[in-house]
N, C-alpha and C positions, 0 to 999 in steps of 0.2 A: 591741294594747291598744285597745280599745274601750270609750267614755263615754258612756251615752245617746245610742248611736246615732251617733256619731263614731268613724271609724276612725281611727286615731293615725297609723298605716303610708301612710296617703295624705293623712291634712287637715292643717293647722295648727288648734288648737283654742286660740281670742284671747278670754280672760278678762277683763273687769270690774270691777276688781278696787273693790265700793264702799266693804269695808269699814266704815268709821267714818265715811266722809266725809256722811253724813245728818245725823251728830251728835245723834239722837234722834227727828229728825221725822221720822214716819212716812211721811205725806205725801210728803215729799221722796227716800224712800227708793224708793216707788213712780214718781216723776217718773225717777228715775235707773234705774230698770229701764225705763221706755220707752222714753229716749232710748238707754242701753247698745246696745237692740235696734236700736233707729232705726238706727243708725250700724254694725251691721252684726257686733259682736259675738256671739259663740253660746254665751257664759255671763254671769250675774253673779256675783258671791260676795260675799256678808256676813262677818262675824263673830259666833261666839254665844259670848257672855263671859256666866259668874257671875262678877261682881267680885270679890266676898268669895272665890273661887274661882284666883284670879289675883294677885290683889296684896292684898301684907301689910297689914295692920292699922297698920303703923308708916308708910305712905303714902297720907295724909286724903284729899289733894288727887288723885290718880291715881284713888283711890276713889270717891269725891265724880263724878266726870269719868265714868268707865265705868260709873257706874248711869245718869246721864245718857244715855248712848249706848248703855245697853242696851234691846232690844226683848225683847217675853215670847216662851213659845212660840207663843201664839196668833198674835203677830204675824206669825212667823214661816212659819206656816201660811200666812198671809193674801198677805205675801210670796210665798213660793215659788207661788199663786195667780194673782197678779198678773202671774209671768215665765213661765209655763206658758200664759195668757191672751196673752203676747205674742210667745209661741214660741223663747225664751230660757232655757238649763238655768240653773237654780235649785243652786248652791252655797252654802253655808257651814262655815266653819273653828270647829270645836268647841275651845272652851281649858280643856276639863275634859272628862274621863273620863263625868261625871254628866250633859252635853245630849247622849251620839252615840244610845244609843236612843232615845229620840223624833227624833235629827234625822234617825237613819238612814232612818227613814218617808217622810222629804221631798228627801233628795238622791241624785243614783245616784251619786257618788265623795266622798270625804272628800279634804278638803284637811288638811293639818297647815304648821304657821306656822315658818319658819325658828326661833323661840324654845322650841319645843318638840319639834326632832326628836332631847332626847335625853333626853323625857320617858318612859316607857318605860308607866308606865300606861296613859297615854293612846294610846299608839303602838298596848298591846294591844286596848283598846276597840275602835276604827277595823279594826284587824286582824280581830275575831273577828265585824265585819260578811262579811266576806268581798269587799267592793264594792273597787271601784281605790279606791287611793291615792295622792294629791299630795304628795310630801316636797318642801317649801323647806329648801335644803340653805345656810341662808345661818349660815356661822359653825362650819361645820363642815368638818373634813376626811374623807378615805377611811374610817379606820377608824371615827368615827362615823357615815356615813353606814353603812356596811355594818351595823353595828351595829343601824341603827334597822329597815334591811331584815329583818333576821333576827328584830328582836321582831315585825314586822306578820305574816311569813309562819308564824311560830313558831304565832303567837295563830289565824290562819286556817287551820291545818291542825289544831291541837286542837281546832276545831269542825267540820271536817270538809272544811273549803272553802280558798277558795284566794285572793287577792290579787293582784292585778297592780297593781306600783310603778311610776310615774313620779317621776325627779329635775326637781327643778327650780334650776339653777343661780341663785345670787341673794349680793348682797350686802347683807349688812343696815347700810347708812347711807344715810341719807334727808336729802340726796338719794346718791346714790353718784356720787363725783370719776370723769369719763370714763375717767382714768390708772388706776384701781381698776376697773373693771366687769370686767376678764379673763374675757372674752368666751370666750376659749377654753377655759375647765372646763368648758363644753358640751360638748364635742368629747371632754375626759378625761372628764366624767360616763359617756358614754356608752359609749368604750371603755373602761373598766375595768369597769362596769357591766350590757353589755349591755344594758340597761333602754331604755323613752324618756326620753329629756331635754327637758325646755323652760327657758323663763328665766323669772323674779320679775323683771321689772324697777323698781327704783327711780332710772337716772337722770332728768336732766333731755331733753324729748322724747320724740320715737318711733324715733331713728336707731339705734341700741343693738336695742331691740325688734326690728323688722326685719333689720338684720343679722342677728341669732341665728338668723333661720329657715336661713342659709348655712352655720349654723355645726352645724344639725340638730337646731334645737330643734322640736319638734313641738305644745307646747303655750306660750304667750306669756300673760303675767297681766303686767298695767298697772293701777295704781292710777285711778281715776276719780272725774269731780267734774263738778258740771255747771257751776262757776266756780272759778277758780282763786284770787280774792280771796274768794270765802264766805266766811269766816272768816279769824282766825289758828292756825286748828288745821293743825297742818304738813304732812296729807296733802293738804291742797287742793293745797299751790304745787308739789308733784313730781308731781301726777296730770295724766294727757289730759282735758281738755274734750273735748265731745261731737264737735266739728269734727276735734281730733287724734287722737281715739278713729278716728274715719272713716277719715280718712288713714291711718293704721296700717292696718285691715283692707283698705284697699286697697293699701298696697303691701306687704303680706304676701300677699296673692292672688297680686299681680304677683308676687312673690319665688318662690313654688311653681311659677308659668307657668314663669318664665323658669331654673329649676333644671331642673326635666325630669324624665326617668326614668333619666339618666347614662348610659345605652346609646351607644356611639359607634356611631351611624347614619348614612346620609345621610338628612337628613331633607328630606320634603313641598318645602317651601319653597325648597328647593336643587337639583332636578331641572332646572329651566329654567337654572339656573347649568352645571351640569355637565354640560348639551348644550350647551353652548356653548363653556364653558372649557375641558373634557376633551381629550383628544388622539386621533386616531385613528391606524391605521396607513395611509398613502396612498402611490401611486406614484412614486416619486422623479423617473421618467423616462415618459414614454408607452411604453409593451410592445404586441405584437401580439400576437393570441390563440396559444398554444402556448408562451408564453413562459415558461424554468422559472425560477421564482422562487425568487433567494439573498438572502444580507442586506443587500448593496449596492444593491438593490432598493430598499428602502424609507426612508422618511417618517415624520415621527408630527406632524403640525399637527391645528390646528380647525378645525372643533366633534367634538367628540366626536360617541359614538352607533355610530362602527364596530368594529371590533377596536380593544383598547386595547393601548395600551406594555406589552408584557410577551409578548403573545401571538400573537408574531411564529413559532412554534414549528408553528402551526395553516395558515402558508402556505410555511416553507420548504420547499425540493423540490418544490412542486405547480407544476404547469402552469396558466397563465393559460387558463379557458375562452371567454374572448372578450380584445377589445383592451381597453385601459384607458389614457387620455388624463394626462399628469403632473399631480399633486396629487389624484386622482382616489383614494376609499376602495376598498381592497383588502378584500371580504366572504367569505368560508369558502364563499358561493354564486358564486364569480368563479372557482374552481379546483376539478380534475378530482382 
């Protein structure tokens, strides 16, 4: 799976996650895409909320709050602008059917918000883009997750095209209790799935995040803020500042270093070990040359580098071509 130019199969791809934490200042929304990038980030992601679109009429006060914190298209344009300008992919989570065509102009994946993966409208909107797909899978189990795959892929094949899903294992309480994050439905995401999996994370910190890269997650979405006191608006105090933002993209870097390719190798690094620690086959006794060599012959001390333990096969019955002094390596060029 492949995202503007990220490959899934070899990156970890560490989301932004700014959301709502601008709370309407534009301005501020712009500071938070420079620093996302600063720190080392390769997305940000917004939110595009019609309120009247999301929440009831019988909820003034929620209402009132998310026009607040809504931006137009235009701004949005200006946005995606401003993280293109800083070399950072431009995301936003559409929470209605009515913003993905225009937004589809400005993002190359949709994300969909754990609250709506079992919106089905919406799922097909996003679908019939044909662009990858972000499913937050928070709140859901197997059969709604499969569920939601089946409308995106349903909707992207009646247009002709085709979808590639990511899950995103996530719980949705903010903050999420350490004893709750089960870390390991990454792990079940992806084999039952097949799919990529990454994590939503809402707990407290970046230790949670990081681990899931062990655990095979491929894509990482953190909530952000460039203060965690801004406000009393609740995403500040479970998001990374800009410092833990950093931290995290570096030891998620480390985290892929130090995972590997899985290959059991000897690896680079361990050559000068294993000429040294290895065993070779050497003379037990000093021999004069013509002497035919049995098993009672031999040795197997260090450093390695000569015949190894096992490949004593390759000198029995051979005659010694010259003398050979005790503890001395016995080589395949010593015998006749």
């Amino acid at each position: 799976m492949i995202i503007d130019g990220i490959d899934l199969t070899t990156d970890v791809l560490v989301i932004a996650e700014i959301g709502n934490n601008h709370e309407g200042d534009f301005g501020l929304a712009g500071e938070m895409v420079h620093a996302a990038a600063a720190a080392g980030a390769q997305a940000v992601k917004f939110q595009t909320i019609l309120p009247e679109k999301l929440v009831s009429a019988q909820q003034p006060a929620r209402l009132e709050q998310l026009a607040r914190f809504a931006f137009s298209s235009e701004q949005f344009v200006e946005l995606a602008g401003i993280a293109r300008r800083n070399r950072i992919m431009f995301l936003s989570t559409p929470f209605s059917p009515d913003v993905v065509p225009w937004l589809d102009e400005l993002v190359p994946a949709f994300k969909i918000a754990s609250g709506d993966n079992n919106y089905d409208p919406l799922l097909k909107a996003v679908g019939a883009t044909g662009k990858p797909v972000i499913l937050s899978t928070g709140m859901a189990g197997m059969p709604e997750i499969e569920h939601a795959c089946r409308i995106v892929e349903s909707a992207a094949a009646d247009c002709g095209k085709r979808s590639d899903i990511a899950l995103l294992h996530c719980v949705s309480a903010y903050p999420t209790p350490p004893e709750q994050a089960n870390l390991r439905a990454i792990q079940t995401l992806a084999g039952k799935s097949g799919r990529v999996v990454g994590y939503s994370d809402h707990t407290l910190g970046i230790d949670a995040a990081v681990l899931s890269v062990a655990l095979g997650a491929r894509i990482i979405e953190k909530h952000f803020t460039l203060s965690k006191t801004h406000s009393d608006f609740r995403d500040h105090a479970l998001s990374a500042d800009p410092a833990e933002l950093a931290e995290l993209v570096r030891r998620v870097r480390l985290a892929q270093t130090l995972l590997g390719s899985g290959d059991k190798i000897l690896q680079v690094a361990e050559k000068p070990t294993a000429a040294a620690a290895r065993r070779s086959i050497v003379a037990r006794e000093a021999f004069p040359a013509g002497h035919l060599l049995s098993s009672g012959d031999f040795d197997w001390l260090r450093p390695g580098g000569g015949l190894a333990p096992g490949q004593e096969g390759l000198l029995l019955g051979r005659r010694l071509s010259r003398a050979v002094a005790r503890g001395e390596m016995i080589t395949r060029d010593m015998v006749d």
